[in-house]
C-alpha positions as CSV (number, residue, x, y, z in Angstrom):
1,X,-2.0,-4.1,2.6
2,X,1.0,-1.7,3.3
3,X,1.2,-1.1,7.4
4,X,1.1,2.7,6.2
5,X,-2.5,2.2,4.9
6,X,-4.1,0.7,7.1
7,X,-7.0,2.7,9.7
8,X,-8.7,1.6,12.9
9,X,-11.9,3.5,10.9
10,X,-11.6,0.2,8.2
11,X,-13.9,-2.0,10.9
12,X,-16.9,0.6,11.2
13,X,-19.3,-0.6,13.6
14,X,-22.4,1.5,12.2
15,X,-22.0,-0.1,8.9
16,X,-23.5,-3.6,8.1
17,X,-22.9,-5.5,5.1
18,X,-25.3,-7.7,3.4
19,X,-23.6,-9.5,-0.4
20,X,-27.0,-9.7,-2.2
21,X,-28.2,-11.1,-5.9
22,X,-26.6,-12.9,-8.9
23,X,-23.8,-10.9,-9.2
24,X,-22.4,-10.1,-5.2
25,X,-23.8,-6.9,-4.8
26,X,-22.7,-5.1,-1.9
27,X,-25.8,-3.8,0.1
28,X,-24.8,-1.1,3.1
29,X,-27.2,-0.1,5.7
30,X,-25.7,3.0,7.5
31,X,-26.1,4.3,11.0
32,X,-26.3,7.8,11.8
33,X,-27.4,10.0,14.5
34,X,-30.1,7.9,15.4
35,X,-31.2,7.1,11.7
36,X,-30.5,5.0,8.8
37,X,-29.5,4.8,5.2
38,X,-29.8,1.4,2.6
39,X,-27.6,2.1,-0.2
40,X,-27.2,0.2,-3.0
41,X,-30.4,-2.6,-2.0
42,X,-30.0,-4.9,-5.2
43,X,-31.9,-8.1,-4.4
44,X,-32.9,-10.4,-1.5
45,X,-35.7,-7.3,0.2
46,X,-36.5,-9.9,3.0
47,X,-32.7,-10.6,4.5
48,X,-32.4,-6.4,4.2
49,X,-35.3,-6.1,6.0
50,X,-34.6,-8.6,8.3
51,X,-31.2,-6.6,8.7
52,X,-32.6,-3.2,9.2
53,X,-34.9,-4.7,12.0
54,X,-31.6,-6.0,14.1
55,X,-30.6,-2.0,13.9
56,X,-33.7,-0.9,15.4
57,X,-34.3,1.8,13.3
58,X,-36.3,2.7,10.5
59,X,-34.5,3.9,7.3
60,X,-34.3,7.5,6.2
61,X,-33.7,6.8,2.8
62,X,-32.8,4.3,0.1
63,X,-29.8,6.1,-1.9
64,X,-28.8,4.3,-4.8
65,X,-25.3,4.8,-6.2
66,X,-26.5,4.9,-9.8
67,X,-29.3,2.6,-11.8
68,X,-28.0,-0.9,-12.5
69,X,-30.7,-3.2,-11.9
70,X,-27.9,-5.1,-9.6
71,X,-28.3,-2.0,-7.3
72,X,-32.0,-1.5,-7.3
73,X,-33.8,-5.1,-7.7
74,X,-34.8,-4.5,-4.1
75,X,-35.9,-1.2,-3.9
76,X,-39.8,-1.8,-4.6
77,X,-40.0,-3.7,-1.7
78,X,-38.6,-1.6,0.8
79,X,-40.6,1.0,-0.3
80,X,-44.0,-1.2,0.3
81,X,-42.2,-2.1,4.0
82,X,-41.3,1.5,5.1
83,X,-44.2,2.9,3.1
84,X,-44.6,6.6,4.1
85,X,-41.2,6.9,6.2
86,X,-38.0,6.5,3.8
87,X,-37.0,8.7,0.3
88,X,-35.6,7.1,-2.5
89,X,-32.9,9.1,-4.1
90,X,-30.7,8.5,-7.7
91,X,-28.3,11.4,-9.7
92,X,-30.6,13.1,-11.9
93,X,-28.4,11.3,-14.9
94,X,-29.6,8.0,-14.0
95,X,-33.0,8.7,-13.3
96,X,-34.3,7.0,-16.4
97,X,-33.3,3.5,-14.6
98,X,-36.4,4.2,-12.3
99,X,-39.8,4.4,-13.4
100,X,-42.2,4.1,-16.0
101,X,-40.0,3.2,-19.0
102,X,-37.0,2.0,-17.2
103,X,-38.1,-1.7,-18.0
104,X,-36.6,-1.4,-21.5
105,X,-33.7,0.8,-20.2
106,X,-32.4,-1.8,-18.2
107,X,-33.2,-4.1,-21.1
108,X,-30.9,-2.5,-23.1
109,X,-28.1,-2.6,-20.7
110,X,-28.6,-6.2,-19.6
111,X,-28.3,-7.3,-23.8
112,X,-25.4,-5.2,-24.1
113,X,-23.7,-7.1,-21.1
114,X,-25.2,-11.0,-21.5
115,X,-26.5,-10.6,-25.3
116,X,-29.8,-11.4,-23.9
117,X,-32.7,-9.5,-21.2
118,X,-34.2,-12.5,-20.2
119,X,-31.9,-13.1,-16.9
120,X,-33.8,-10.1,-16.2
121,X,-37.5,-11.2,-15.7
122,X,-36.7,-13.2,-13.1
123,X,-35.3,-10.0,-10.8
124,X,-37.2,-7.6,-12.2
125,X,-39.1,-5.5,-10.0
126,X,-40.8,-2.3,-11.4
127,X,-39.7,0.8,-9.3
128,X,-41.6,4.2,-9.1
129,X,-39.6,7.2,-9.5
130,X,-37.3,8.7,-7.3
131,X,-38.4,10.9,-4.3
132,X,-35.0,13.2,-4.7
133,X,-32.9,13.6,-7.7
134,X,-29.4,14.3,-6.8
135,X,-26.6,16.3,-8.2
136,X,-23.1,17.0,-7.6
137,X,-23.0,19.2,-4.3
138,X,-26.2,18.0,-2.7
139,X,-26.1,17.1,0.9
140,X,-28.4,14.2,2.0
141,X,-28.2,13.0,5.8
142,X,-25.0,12.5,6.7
143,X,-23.8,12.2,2.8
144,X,-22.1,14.7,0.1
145,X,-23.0,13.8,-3.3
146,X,-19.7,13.6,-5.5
147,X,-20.4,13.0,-9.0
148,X,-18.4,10.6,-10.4
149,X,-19.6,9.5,-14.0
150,X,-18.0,6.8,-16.1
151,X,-19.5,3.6,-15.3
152,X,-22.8,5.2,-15.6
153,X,-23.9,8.9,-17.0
154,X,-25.2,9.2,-12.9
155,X,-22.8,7.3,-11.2
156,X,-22.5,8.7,-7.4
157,X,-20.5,8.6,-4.4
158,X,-21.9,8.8,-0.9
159,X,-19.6,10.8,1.1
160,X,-19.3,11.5,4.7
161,X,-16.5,13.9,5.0
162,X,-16.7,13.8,8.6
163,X,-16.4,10.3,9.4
164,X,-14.0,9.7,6.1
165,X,-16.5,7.2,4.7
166,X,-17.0,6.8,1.1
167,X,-19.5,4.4,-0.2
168,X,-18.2,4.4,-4.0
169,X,-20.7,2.4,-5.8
170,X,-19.1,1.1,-8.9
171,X,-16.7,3.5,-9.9
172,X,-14.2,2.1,-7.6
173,X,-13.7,-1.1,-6.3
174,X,-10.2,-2.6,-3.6
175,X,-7.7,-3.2,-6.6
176,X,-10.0,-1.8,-9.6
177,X,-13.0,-0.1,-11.3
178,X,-16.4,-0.8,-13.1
179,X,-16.8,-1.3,-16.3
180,X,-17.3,1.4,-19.1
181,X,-19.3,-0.9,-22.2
182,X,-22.7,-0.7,-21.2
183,X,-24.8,1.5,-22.5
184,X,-23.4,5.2,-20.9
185,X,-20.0,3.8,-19.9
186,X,-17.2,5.8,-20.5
187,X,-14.0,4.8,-19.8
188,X,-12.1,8.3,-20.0
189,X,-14.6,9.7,-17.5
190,X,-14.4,6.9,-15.1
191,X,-10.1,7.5,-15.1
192,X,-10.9,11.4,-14.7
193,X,-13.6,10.3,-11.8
194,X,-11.1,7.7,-10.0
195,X,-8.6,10.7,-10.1
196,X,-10.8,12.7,-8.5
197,X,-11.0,10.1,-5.8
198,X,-7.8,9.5,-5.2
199,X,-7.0,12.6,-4.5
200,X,-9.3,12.3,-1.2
201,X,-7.9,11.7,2.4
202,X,-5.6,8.6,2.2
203,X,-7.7,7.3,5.4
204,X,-10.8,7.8,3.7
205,X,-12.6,4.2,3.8
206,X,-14.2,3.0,0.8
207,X,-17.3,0.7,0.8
208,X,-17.6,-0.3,-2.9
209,X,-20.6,-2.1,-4.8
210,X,-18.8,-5.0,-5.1
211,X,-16.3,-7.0,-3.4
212,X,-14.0,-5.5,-0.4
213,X,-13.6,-2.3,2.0
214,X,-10.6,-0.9,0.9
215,X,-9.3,2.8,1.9
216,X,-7.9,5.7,-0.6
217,X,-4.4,5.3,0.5
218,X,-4.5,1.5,-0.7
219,X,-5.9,2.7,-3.9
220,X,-3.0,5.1,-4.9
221,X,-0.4,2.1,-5.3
């Protein structure tokens, strides 16, 4: 890491971590104001649970960064455990991953990435639809929505300007991005949307979907 990049705000100490499901995804539950947020629950409901219990608070919502069934495998589940008291909230671009239907939406996407769905049926979860459909603008809790497509049509970022926190999802990751050949991948937005991003605060820290905190400065080089 260059000595110029670096940021007391990179060890956040109302941000836990939990690596969940086949492929490492990067679950965050965020503290705020006396609330919570799980974004990005993709597998393992029980150890987020488990997690959300050690903050002492019950979750506001369930925000998901966009549709991949690496991001979402958990979501039925919280929604039985905080039945009543949490919202569940996607872009309105990648509402089709929740729902009746999305079973063979997320079919599609897991052939075009393994050649084969049946990895699937032992994840698989069926999810109702979302509570709030987001957009680019839209304030939720402590967040503002940016839109940043490319690795999905719906592909978010969870921005809290004040506290320079940017949970990034898949669009970008500490040394890279997420990948544009699934089925609404495109690789020329995903550059125009990492642009975008770079253009933010240098000290803005970045919680991605998988693999390690980085901050914006780090990401220019």
């Amino acid at each position: 890491m260059k000595a110029s990049c670096y940021h007391p705000s990179m060890n956040k100490g109302n941000i836990n971590n939990l690596v969940v499901g086949p492929v490492a995804t990067n679950c965050w539950i965020y503290e705020y104001s006396g609330k919570a947020a799980v974004i990005d629950p993709g597998d393992e409901a029980e150890r987020i649970i488990a997690a959300i219990k050690k903050t002492s608070l019950s979750p506001e919502y369930i925000l998901l960064t966009h549709g991949h069934f690496d991001h979402i495998c958990a979501v039925k589940q919280l929604l039985d455990a905080y039945e009543g008291s949490v919202k569940l909230a996607i872009h309105s671009l990648d509402s089709q991953y929740l729902g009746p239907g999305s079973r063979d939406v997320h079919d599609k996407s897991i052939k075009a990435a393994m050649g084969g769905s049946s990895f699937l049926d032992a994840f698989w979860n069926e999810t109702p639809p979302a509570d709030i459909l987001l957009s680019e603008g839209s304030v939720i809790g402590p967040f503002t929505v940016l839109h940043v497509p490319g690795h999905s049509p719906g592909s978010c970022a969870f921005w809290d300007k004040k506290n320079k926190v940017l949970f990034s999802g898949d669009t970008l990751f500490a040394g890279g991005c997420g990948r544009t050949d699934l089925p609404g991948g495109n690789e020329k937005q995903i550059f125009e949307s990492l642009k975008r991003l770079c253009k933010m605060d240098g000290d803005t820290v970045v919680y991605p979907g998988h693999g390690d905190i980085t901050n914006i400065c780090r990401e220019r080089y």
